[in-house]
C-alpha positions in Angstrom: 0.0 0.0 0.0 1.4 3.5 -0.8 0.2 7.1 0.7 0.4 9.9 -2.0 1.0 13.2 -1.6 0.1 15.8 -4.0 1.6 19.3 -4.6 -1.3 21.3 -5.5 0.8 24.1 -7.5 2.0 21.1 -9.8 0.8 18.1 -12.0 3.5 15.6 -10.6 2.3 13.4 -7.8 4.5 12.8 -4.9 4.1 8.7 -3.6 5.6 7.8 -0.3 5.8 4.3 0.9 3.3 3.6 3.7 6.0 2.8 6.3 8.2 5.8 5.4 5.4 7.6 5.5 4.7 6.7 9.4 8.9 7.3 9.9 8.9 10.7 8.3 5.8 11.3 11.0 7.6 9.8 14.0 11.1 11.8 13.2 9.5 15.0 12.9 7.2 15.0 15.6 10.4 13.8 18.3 12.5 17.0 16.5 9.6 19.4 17.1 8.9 17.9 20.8 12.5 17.7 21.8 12.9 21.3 20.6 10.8 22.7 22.4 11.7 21.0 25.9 15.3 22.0 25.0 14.2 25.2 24.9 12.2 24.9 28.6 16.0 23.4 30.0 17.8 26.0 28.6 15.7 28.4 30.2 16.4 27.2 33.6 20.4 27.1 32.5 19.7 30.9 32.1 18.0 31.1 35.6 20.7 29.6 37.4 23.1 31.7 35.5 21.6 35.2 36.1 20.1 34.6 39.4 22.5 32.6 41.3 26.2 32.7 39.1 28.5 31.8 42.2 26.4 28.7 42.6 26.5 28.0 38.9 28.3 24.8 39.0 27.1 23.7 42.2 23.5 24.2 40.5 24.2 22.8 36.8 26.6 20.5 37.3 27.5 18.0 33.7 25.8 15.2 35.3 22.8 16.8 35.4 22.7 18.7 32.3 23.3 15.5 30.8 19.7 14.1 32.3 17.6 17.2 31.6 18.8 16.8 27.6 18.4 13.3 28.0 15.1 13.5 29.5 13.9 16.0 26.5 14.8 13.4 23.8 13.1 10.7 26.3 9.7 12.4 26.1 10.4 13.4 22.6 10.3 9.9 21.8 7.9 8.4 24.0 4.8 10.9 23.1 4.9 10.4 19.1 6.0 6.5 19.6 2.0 6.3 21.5 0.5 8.1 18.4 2.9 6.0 16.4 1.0 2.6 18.0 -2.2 4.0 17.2 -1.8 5.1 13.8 -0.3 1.9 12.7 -3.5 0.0 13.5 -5.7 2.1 11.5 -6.4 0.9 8.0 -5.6 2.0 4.7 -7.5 0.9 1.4 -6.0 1.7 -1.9 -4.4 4.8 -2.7 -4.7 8.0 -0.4 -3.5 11.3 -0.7 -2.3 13.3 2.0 -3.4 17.2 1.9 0.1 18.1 2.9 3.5 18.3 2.0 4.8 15.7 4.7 3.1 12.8 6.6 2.1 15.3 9.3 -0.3 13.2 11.6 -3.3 15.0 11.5 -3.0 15.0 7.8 -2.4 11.3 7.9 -5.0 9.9 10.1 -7.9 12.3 8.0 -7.5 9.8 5.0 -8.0 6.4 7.4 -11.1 4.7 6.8 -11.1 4.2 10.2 -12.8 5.8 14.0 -10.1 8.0 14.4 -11.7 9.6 17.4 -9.2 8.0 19.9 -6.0 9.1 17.6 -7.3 12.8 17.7 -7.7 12.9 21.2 -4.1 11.5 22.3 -2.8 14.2 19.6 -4.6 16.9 21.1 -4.1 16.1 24.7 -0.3 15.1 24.0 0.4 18.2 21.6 -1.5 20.3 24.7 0.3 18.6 27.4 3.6 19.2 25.7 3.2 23.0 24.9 1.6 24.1 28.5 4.2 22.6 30.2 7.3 24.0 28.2 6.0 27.8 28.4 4.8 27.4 31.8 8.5 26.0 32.5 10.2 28.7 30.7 8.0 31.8 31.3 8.0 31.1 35.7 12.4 31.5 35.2 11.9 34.2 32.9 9.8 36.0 35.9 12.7 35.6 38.2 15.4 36.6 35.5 13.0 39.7 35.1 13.1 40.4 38.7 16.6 39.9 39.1 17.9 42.2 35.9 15.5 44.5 37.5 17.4 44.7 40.7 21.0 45.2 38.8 21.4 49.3 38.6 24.5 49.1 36.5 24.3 49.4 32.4 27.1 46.5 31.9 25.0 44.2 34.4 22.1 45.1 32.0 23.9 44.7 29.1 25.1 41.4 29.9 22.0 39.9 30.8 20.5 40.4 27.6 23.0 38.7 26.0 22.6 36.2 28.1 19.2 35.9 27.2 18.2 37.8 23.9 19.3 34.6 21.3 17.4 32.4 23.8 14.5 34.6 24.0 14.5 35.1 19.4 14.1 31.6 19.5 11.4 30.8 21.8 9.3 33.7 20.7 9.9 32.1 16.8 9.1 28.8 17.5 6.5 29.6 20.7 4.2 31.7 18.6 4.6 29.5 15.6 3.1 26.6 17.5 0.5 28.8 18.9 -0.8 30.3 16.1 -1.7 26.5 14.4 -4.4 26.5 17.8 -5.9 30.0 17.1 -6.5 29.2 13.3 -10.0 28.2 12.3 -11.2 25.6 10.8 -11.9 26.4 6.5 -10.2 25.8 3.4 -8.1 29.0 4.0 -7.0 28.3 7.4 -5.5 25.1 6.0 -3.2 27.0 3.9 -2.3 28.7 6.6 -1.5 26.0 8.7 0.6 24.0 6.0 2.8 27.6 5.4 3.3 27.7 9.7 4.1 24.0 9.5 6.5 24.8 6.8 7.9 27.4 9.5 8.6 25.7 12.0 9.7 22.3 10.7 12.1 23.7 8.3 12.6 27.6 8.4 13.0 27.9 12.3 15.6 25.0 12.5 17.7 26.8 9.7 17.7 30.2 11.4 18.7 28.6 15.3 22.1 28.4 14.1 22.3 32.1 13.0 20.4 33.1 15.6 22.9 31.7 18.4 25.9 32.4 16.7 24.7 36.4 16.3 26.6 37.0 19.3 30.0 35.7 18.5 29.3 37.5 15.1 29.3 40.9 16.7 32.5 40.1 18.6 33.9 39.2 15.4 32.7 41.8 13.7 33.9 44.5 16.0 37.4 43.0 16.7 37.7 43.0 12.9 36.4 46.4 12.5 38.7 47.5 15.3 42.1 45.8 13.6 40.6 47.5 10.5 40.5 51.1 12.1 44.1 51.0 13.8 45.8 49.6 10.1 48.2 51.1 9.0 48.7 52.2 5.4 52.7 52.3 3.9 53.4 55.1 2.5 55.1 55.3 -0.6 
């Protein structure tokens, strides 16, 4: 049995082997899952950092920076593998074609001839579960970050909080209100659009700009010690 997928700007049709299709499912939902609880323990990295730096590496010691990323991929895993169980036991007659551009599992589970109400109800509760409990993990260090910043009266201390903080905080709001928006889209022909260009966003665009995003603040170093050797060059005369 093959799933096809069909790009609705083009005549070609896209096929996808019914297994593959169910791996490309699984591998994407455990990135998108263990992103965003990587992004919850990096926020409390951040909290232990600003809030209590002498205790740093009493606080955040490898051992258990080690669990809270292993934990992340743990969960990751485990949530999708249940939906993963379900799906597979849901039949498939003939051809089908997914109305997306990946085996997304909403998408996939539409074109099942069978109840699919259990299925839905695990991926909402699951998908729920998983975004409630990262923001309400990284907004509650954020408030004590806040707070502490708030007591610092000197520019530099300022300053070097927001570094800290301000890739941290670009990718979170990126990826945060990317997720969110998919819940506060309603349910028509346009909205579906919408919803494939947001998946699109944060299953491909989002992962490509962490890197730049991260790296922005060794690019300014860079860029002003460069700028700096530039400046104080000097030219031979001839």
């Amino acid at each position: 049995m093959r799933l096809q997928a069909q790009a609705e700007k083009h005549e070609t049709d896209w096929s996808i082997f019914y297994l593959s299709c169910m791996l490309q499912y699984f591998l994407s939902c455990t990135a998108v899952v263990t992103v965003s609880f990587l992004l919850a323990v990096m926020a409390y990295d951040h909290f232990v950092a600003i809030c209590n730096p002498l205790l740093y590496t009493v606080a955040m010691p490898h051992s258990l920076c080690d669990l809270l990323v292993a934990w992340s991929y743990l969960w990751g895993m485990t949530g999708p593998l249940v939906l993963l169980c379900y799906a597979l036991h849901l039949n498939f007659s003939g051809h089908n074609v997914i109305n997306h551009f990946f085996c997304k599992y909403t998408a996939l589970i539409a074109v099942s001839s069978s109840d699919v109400h259990i299925p839905h109800l695990l991926f909402f509760a699951f998908a729920t579960f998983s975004e409630v409990s990262t923001l309400l993990v990284i907004l509650t260090p954020y408030v004590f970050i806040l707070m502490t910043v708030l007591k610092i009266r000197s520019a530099s201390g300022h300053h070097k909080a927001f570094s800290t903080c301000a890739s941290h905080m670009t990718c979170i709001i990126i990826f945060h209100m990317t997720v969110l928006s998919l819940y506060c889209v309603p349910n028509s022909q346009n909205s579906r659009q919408t919803f494939k260009g947001a998946s699109v966003y944060y299953t491909v665009i989002n992962p490509m700009l962490n890197p730049l995003i991260y790296s922005l603040r060794n690019w300014n170093k860079y860029v002003k010690d460069a700028f700096r050797k530039l400046t104080h060059t000097k030219v031979p005369l001839h």
